[in-house]
C-alpha positions, 0 to 999 in steps of 0.5 A: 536961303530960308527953311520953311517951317511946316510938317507933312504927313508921311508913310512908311512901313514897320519891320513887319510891314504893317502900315506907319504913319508919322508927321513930319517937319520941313527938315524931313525930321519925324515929330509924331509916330501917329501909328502904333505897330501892331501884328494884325496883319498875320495875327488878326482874330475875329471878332466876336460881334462880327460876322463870319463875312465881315471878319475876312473883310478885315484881314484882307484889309490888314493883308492889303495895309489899308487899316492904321492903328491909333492909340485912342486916347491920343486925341492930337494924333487922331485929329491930324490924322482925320483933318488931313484926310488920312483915316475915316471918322470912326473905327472900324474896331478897338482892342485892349493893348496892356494899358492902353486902348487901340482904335482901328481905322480904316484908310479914306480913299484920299489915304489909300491913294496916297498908300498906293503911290507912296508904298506900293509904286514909289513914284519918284523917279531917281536921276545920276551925274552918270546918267544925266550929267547936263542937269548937274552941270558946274555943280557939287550934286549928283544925284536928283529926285521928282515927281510932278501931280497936279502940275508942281513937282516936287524935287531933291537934289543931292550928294554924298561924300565920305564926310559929309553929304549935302541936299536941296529941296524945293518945289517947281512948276517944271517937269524935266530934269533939264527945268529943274536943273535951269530953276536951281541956276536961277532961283537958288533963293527959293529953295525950301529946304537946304542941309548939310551934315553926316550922310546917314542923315541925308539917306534918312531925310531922303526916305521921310521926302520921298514917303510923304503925302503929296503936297501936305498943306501946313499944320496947325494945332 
């Protein structure tokens, strides 16, 4: 079995729920934090040059987590970002932030679909041995999540025990528990992704998988 080596991008939200954005490894390890935590969202104050209706834009754009902040020095972080169609080509408005200068962007349409699902409706659905015990049959893991777009989908399986804890990734054209349960009897071989170790890693690895971009193509500097 082979780890693939490619990286993701990935969403998640800071402590003060403002939108962050990272890329990620095939381990499901974080590689970049792209984004900077900022507290626009409560904090915004107009802009001078701006006028009274496209101020409130803004903040109803904080308030709804479309807009990133992006060191706009960080020439790499701003080019994944624009590559993968994640943030639109200029900033909607720049503030000096102690040494550095901030560039605020506003989400494409591409990035605030991925925002949707990811943040707002979280689309993976999650299975048990309890609740699904013939997907798991003659098998050491337990649990089970998916999501299927655009005809692949996207699964782990997974368990916990007080040592250690286990996890599988890979991709199938199949979209029942019961497919994704016969593809792992059959092709064990071609799973992406295998790891075994400390269960807090596991959790960890689980959140970067389930917040990624949906089928992120490799990337290349």
């Amino acid at each position: 079995m082979k780890n693939h080596v490619n990286h993701s991008i990935s969403f998640r939200e800071y402590s003060n729920e403002s939108l962050c954005i990272e890329l990620i490894d095939s381990a499901f390890d974080v590689v970049l934090e792209c984004t900077v935590e900022t507290n626009a969202i409560d904090d915004f104050e107009d802009i001078r040059e701006f006028s009274e209706r496209k101020n409130d834009k803004i903040r109803g754009w904080h308030r709804q987590n479309l807009i990133v902040a992006v060191d706009w020095k960080n020439e790499l972080v701003l080019k994944i970002l624009k590559n993968r169609d994640i943030i639109q080509a200029l900033p909607i408005y720049m503030e000096k932030d102690e040494d550095r200068i901030l560039a605020f962007f506003m989400l494409t349409k591409y990035g605030i679909e991925q925002k949707c699902q990811i943040i707002d409706e979280y689309t993976y659905t999650r299975l048990t041995e309890k609740r699904e015990g013939h997907v798991f049959y003659d098998s050491l893991y337990t649990d089970l999540i998916y999501k299927t777009s655009n005809g692949l989908t996207d699964f782990a399986v997974f368990y916990f025990n007080p040592d250690e804890a286990g996890l599988l990734y890979g991709q199938t054209k199949e979209k029942t528990p019961e497919g994704i349960g016969s593809y792992l009897e059959s092709t064990m071989g071609q799973i992406l992704y295998e790891y075994h170790g400390a269960p807090e890693l596991i959790d960890q690895k689980l959140i970067r998988l389930s917040s990624r971009v949906v089928l992120a193509t490799e990337f290349s500097q």
